[in-house]
N, C-alpha and C positions, 0 to 999 in steps of 0.2 A: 696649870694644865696637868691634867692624870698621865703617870708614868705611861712610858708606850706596854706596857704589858698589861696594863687596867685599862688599857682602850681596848685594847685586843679580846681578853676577856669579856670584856661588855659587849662589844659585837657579836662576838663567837654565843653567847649566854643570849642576845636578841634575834637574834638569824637563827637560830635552835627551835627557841619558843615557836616563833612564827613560822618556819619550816615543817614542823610538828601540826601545829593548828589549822596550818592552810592545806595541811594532805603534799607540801610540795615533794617531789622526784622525778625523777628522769622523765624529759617531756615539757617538763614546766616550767616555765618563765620568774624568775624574782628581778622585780628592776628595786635600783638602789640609789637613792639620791643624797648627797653629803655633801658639806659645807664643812671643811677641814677646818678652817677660820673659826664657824661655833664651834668647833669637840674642843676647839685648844681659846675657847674663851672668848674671841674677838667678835667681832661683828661680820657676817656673812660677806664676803666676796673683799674682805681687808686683808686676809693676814693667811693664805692660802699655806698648807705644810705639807710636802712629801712624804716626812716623817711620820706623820698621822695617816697619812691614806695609807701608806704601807702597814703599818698597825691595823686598821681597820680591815685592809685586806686579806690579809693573816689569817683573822678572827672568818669573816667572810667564805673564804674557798676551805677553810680547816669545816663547814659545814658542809659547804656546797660539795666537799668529795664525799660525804658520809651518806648524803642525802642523793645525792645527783640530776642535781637541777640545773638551770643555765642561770647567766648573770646577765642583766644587762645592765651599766653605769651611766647613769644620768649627766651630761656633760653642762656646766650651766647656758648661762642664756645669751652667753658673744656665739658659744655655736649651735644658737637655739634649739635647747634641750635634745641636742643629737643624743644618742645611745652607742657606748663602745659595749660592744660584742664577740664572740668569737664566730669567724666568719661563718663555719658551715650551721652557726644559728641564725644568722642571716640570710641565709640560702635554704635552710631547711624550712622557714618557715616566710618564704618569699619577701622579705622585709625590703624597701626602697632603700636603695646605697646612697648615703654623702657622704662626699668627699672633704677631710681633714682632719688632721691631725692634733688631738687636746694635748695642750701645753696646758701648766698651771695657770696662764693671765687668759688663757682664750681657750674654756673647757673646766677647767678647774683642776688641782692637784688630784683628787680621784679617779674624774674620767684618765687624767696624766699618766696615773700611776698606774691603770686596769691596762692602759693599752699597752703601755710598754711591758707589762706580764702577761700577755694574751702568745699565741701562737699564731697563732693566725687573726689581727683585730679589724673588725672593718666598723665604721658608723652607720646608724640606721637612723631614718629620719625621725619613726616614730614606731611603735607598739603596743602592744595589746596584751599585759603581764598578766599571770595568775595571782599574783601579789608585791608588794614592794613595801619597803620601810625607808624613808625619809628622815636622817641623822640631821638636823641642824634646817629645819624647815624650807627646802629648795622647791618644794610642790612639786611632786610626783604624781600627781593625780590622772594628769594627761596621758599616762602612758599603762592605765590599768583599764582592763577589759572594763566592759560598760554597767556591771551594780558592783560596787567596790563598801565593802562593809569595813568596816570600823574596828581594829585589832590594838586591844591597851595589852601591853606587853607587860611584864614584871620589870622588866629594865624600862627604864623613864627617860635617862638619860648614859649617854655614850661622851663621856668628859665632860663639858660643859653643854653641849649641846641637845636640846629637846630630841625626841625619839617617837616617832609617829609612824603606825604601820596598818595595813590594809588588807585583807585577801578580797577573793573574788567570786561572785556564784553566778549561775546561769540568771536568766532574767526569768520569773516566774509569770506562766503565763493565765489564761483561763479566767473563771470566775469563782464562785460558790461553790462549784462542782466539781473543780480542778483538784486532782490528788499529785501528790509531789512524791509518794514512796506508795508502793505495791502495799494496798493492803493484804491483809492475811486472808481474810474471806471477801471475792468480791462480789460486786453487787450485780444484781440482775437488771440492774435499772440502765436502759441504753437513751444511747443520743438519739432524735429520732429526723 
């Protein structure tokens, strides 16, 4: 397993990139999905560690105040893929509330570790992120707005485990005709 300060670094150095590329700040959603188990080696949902999520965390909110974005933490799948959050991001953007509390065996050491450093944490059933990166393969996918494009990061991996990330764009609409940025000169030619 990588010392807790090379986990840390790794996170902080992949949460940068992707914060940067996806435009994220104040306003925007990054959901985060982790399997402490892969960063420290094991096999997902075996070998859960505190000690890694709080490493990961570290790295995580040392962006997230630079940037100021929100977080939401993917909880696994005993409390089917709930989201720990901080409350008035659950409220600010109307999200359905369930109820409970992640423990490391039911939630996972991440979700574990976000709530009990949250100020206010509540669970949301599900969401609609501007982007998310996925530590140790838990499938984040559910929880990213509806065209989620494909982000290969320079970090590969966060300890042992794979490192998968995503932003989000609108859905393009139109056909042939459809312009996606203001041209410089426009055309005379109208819809009829």
């Amino acid at each position: 397993m990588e010392r807790a300060d090379q986990i840390q670094e790794q996170a902080e150095q992949a949460i940068r990139e992707l914060a940067q590329t996806a435009g994220l700040k104040a306003g925007k959603v990054l959901v985060v999905g982790t399997s402490t188990s892969e960063v420290a080696g094991r096999h997902i949902g075996t070998s859960g560690a505190l000690d890694v999520a709080q490493s990961l965390l570290a790295g995580i909110r040392s962006v997230q105040r630079e940037f100021g974005f929100d977080v939401a933490y993917q909880c696994c799948e005993h409390l089917n893929r709930a989201l720990v959050l901080e409350r008035t991001v659950l409220e600010r953007l109307n999200l359905r509330e369930v109820s409970a509390v992640p423990v490391p065996k039911a939630g996972g050491s991440m979700a574990s570790a976000a709530y009990r450093g949250m100020d206010e944490p509540a669970l949301a059933e599900t969401i609609e992120a501007h982007a998310g990166i996925d530590i140790g393969e838990t499938l984040i996918g559910m929880h990213l707005r509806r065209v989620a494009v494909p982000l290969r990061l320079s970090v590969r991996q966060i300890g042992e485990a794979r490192v998968n990330a995503a932003l989000t764009r609108p859905p393009l609409i139109g056909g042939e005709r459809a312009q996606y940025r203001i041209a410089e000169e426009e055309d005379s030619t109208f819809c009829e």
